[in-house]
C-alpha positions in Angstrom: 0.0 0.0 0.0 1.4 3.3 -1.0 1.4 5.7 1.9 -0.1 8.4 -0.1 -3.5 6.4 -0.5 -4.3 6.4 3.3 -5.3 10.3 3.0 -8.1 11.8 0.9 -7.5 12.8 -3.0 -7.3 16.5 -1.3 -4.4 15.9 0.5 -3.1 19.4 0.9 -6.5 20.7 2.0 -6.4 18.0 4.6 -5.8 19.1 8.3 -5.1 15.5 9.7 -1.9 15.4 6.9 -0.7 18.8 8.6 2.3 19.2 11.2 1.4 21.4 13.9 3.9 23.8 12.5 2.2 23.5 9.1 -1.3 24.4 10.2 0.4 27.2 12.4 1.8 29.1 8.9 -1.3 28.7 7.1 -1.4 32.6 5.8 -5.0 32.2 4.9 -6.7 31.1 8.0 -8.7 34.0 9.1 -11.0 34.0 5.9 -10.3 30.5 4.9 -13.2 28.3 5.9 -12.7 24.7 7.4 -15.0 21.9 6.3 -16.5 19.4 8.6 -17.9 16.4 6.7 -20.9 15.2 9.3 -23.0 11.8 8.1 -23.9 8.5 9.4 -23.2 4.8 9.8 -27.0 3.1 9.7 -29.0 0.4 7.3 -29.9 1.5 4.0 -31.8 -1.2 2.8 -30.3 -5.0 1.8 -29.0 -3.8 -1.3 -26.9 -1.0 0.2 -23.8 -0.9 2.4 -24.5 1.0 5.7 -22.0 3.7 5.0 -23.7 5.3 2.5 -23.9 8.8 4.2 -20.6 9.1 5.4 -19.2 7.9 1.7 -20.7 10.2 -0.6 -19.9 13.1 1.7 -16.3 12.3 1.0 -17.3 11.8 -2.5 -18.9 14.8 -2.9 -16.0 16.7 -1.5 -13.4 15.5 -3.8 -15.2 16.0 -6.6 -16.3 19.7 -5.3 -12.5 20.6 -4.5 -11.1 19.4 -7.6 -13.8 21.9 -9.3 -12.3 24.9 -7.0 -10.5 28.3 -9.1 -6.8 29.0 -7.8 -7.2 31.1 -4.9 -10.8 30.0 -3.2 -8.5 28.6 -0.6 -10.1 25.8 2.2 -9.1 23.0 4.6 -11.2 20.0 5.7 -11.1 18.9 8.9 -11.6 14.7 10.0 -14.9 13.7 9.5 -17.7 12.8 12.1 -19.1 9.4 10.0 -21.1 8.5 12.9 -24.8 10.5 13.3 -27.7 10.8 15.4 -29.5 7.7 13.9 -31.4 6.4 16.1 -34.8 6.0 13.6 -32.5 3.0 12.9 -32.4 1.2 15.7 -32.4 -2.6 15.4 -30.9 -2.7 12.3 -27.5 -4.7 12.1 -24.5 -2.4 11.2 -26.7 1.0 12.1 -24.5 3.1 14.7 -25.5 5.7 16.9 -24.9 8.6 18.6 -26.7 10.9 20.6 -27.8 14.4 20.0 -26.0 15.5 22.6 -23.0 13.8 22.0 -23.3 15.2 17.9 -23.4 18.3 19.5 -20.2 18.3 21.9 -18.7 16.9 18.7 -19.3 19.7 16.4 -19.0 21.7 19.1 -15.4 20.4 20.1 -13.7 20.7 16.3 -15.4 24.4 16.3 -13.2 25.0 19.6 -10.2 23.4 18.4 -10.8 25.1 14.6 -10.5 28.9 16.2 -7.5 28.2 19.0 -5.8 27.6 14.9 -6.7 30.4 14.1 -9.4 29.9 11.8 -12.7 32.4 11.3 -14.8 30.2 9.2 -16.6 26.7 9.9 -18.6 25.5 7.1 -20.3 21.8 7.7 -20.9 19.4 5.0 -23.6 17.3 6.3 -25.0 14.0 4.1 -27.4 12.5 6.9 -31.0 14.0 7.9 -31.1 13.4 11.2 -28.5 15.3 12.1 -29.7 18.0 10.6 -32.2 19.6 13.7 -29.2 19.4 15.7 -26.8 20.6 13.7 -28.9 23.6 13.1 -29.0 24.5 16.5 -25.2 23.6 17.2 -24.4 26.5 14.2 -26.2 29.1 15.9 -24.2 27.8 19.2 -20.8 27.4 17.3 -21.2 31.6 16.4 -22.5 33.1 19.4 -19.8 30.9 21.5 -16.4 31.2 19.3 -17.5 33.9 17.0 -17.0 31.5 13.9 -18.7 31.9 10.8 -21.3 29.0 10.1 -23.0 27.9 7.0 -23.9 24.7 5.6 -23.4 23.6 2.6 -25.6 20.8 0.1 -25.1 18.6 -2.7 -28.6 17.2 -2.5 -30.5 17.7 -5.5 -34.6 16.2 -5.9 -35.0 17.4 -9.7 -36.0 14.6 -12.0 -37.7 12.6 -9.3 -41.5 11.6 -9.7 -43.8 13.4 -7.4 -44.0 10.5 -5.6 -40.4 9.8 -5.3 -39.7 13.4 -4.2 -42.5 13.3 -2.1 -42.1 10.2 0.1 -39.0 8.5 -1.6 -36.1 9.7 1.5 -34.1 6.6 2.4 -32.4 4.6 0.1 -34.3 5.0 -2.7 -34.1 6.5 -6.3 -32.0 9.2 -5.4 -29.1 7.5 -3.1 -29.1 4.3 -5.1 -28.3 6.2 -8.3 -25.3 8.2 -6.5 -24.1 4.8 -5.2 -24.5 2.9 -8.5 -22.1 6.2 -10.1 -20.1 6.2 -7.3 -19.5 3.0 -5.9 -21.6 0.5 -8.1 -18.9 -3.0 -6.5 -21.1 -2.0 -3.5 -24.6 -2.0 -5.1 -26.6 -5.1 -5.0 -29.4 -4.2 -7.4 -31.0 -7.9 -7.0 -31.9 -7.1 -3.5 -33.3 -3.5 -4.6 -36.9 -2.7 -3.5 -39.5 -0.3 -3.7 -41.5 0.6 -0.8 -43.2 3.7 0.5 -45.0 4.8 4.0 -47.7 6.9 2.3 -49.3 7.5 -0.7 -49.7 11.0 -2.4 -53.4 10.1 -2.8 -53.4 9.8 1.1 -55.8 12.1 2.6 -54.5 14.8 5.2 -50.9 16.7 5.5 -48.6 15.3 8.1 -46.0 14.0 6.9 -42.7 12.1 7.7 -40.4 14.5 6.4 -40.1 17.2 3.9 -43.6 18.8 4.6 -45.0 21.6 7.3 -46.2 19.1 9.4 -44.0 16.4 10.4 -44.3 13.3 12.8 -41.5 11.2 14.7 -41.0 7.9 12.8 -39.0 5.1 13.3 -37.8 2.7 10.0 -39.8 -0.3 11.7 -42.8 1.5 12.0 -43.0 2.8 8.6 -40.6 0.4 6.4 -40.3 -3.7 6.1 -37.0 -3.4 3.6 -35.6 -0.2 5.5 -36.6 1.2 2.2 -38.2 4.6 1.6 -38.7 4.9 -2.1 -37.9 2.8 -5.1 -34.6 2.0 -5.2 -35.5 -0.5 -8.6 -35.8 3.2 -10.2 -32.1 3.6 -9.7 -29.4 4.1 -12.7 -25.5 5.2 -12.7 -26.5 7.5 -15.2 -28.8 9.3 -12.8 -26.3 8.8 -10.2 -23.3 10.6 -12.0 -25.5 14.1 -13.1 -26.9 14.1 -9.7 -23.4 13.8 -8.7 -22.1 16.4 -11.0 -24.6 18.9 -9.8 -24.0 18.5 -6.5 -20.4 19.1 -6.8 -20.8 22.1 -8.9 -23.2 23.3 -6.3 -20.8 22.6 -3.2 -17.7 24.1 -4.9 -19.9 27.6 -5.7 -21.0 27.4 -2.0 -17.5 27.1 -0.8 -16.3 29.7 -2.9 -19.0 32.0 -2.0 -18.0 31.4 1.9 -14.5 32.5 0.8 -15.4 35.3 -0.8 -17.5 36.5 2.2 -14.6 36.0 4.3 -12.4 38.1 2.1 -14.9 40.5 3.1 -15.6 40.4 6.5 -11.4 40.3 7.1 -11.4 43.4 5.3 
């Protein structure tokens, strides 16, 4: 194994491949954002490996940093690949931590991020249920180290059936296809399903997610597969614009944030 392969395809951006000394003579750290890759470990159906979350974050980001102009400078720090997924539970492979334990996480790279030096946190996340916390933690992060917080998102629903878009938000159409471009060794389309928890002809509003009017769901109580969609929908080709998209989109959000901190170090 060559040494080199044991660290991302952005190597230099990579905090974890810095010496103290090196991080410490970054010139561009108080407009420079770090990124924080959150996802999850946690079923995905039997036709998908449970790291689905935390893979096509890092997927996502090499293909958004290799689409950045000369001078939209960033760093990445190590990612947090285990989430708050407990809507998983009893699910073989599925890890979990706690919403409070996600938030003393983000919460202890912010810390570290601005005793750097750094003015900028922007967090990358590929899991929904981390998003309520993480929401909160941002506002947190700023008020308590004076950090600059955004998120930034990859996720794109355009070209999914009403249906799909609708109630189609675990392991279905939309991750399937990423997977099958991405990682398609680790697809096993045989086993692909297609299940939903509702019906758009349902009566009434509520709704798992996605909708005004949410309820709290667990995958046993709304999923026999651990499927949420139709993942028999799925094709690489799908996978690979959805893909493209999303990195185009991350790599204008990141270069945005750096522009804005151009600005504010002004």
């Amino acid at each position: 194994m060559n040494a080199r392969d044991a660290f991302p395809s952005y190597k230099s951006r990579y905090l974890p491949a810095m010496t103290p000394a090196q991080i410490g003579a970054l010139p561009d750290r108080e407009w420079a954002p770090v990124i924080l890759p959150t996802g999850a470990i946690e079923q995905h159906g039997p036709h998908l490996p449970v790291s689905v979350d935390a893979f096509l974050g890092q997927v996502w980001l090499s293909l958004a940093l290799s689409r950045l102009p000369s001078g939209a400078s960033c760093y990445v720090a190590p990612p947090i690949s285990i989430g708050k997924s407990n809507e998983h539970t009893g699910y073989s492979g599925t890890l979990i931590v706690s919403k409070a334990t996600l938030r003393e996480l983000v919460l202890c790279v912010a810390r570290q991020v601005k005793s750097w030096g750094f003015g900028s946190l922007a967090i990358l996340n590929t899991h929904g249920g981390n998003i309520s916390v993480l929401r909160y933690t941002q506002r947190e992060v700023k008020e308590t180290f004076g950090l600059r917080v955004r998120f930034l998102n990859g996720y794109e629903r355009l070209g999914l059936s009403e249906q799909e878009g609708t109630y189609g938000f675990h392991a279905g159409e939309l991750e399937t296809s990423l997977m099958l471009a991405a990682a398609p060794n680790l697809v096993q389309m045989k086993l692909a399903s297609r299940e939903y928890p509702a019906s758009l002809s349902d009566p009434g509003e509520l709704r798992p997610e996605a909708a005004p009017a949410t309820f709290s769901w667990a995958t046993k109580d709304i999923s026999r597969s651990g499927v949420m969609g139709d993942a028999t929908a799925a094709s690489a080709e799908k996978g690979r614009q959805w893909l493209e998209n999303g990195a185009t989109r991350i790599a204008g959000q990141i270069l945005e944030f750096c522009k804005e901190g151009l600005r504010h170090g002004k």
